[in-house]
C-alpha positions in Angstrom: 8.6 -0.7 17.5 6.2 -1.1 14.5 3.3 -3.3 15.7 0.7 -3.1 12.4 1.5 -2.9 9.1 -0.5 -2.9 5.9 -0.1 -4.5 2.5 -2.8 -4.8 -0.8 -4.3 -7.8 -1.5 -2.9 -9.6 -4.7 -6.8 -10.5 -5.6 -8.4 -7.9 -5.2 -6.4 -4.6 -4.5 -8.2 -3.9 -1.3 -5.5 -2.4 1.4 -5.4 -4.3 4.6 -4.3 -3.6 8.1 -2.3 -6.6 10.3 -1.3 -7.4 13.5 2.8 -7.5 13.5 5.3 -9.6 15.8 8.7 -8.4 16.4 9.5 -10.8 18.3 8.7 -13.6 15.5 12.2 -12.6 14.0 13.5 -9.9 11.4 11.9 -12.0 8.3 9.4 -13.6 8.6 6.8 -15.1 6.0 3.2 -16.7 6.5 -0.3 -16.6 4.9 -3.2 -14.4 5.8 -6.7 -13.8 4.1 -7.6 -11.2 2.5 -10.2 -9.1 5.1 -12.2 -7.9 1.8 -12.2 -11.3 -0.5 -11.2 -14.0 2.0 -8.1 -14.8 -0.5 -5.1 -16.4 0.7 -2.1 -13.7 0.5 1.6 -14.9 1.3 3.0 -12.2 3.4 6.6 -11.4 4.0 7.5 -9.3 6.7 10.9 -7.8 7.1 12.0 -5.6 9.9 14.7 -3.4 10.4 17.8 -4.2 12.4 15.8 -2.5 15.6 12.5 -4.0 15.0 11.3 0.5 14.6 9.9 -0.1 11.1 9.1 -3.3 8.5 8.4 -3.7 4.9 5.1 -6.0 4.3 4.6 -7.1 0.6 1.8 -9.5 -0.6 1.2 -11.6 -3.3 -1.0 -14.3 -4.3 -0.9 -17.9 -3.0 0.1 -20.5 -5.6 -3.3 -22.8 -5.4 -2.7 -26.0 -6.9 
């Protein structure tokens, strides 16, 4: 079960690392900062069928 994951910030290209829940369901899609910039990202998370491995992508929040 894949409990971390990382994804690049949409700002500012720095790589961070993140907590993951399998248990939050298989996608899943919420906003975290950036640990570099403090930017808001919008991460979606999507595991596999068994919860073993996820795809995290990033990309910028719309700010209005």
């Amino acid at each position: 079960m894949q409990t971390s994951g990382r994804y690049i910030c949409a700002y500012c290209g720095q790589e961070n690392v993140i907590p993951l829940d399998p248990d939050g369901g298989q996608k899943q899609e919420y906003v975290e900062d950036c640990q570099t910039c403090c930017r808001p990202n919008v991460i979606r998370v999507t595991f596999s069928h068994n919860a073993d491995e996820a795809q995290v992508e990033a990309e910028q929040e719309n700010e209005w």
